[in-house]
N, C-alpha and C positions, 0 to 999 in steps of 0.2 A: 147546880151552881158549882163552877170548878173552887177548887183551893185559893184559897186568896189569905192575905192578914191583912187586916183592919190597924192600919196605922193611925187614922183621924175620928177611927170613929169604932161603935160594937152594933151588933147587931142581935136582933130577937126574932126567935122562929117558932112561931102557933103552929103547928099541925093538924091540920080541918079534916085530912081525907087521904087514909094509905098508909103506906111505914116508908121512912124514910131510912137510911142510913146517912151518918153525920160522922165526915173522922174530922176529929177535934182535938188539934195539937199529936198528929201520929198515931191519935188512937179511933180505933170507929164505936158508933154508940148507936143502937137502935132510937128512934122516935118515931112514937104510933099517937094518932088521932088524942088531940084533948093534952097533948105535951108541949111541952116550952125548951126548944134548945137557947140558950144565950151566949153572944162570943164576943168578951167584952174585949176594948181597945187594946191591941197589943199581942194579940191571938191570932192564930187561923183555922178555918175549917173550909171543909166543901158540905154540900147535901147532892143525896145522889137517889134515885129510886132503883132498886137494883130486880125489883118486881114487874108484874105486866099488868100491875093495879096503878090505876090513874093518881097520881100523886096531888095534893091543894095544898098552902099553906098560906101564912099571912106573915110578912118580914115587918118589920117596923128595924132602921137606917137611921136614929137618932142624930141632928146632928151637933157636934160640941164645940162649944166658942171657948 
């Protein structure tokens, strides 16, 4: 998932399967298996697998009225 900021909305990232790397506001953060990144409204991040382990996760895209 490239870089982006969530202007309308946050986002949540389950971690099913692999380690992720997450840079989140300029900084990066490991997320392995059984983790929760969250990037609430007004933020940015990307997710990136930087391994040659098959990556799974589960995004839930809330949206806010």
């Amino acid at each position: 998932i490239g870089y982006h900021k969530h202007e309308q909305n946050c986002e949540i990232i389950y971690l099913l399967k692999g380690e992720a790397t997450v840079c989140y506001d300029g900084r990066e953060i490991t997320l392995l298996p059984g983790q929760v990144h969250y990037c609430p409204m007004g933020h940015s991040h990307s997710l990136m697998n930087k391994t040659k382990e098959e990556l799974q996760f589960f995004a839930v895209v809330p949206e806010h009225h």
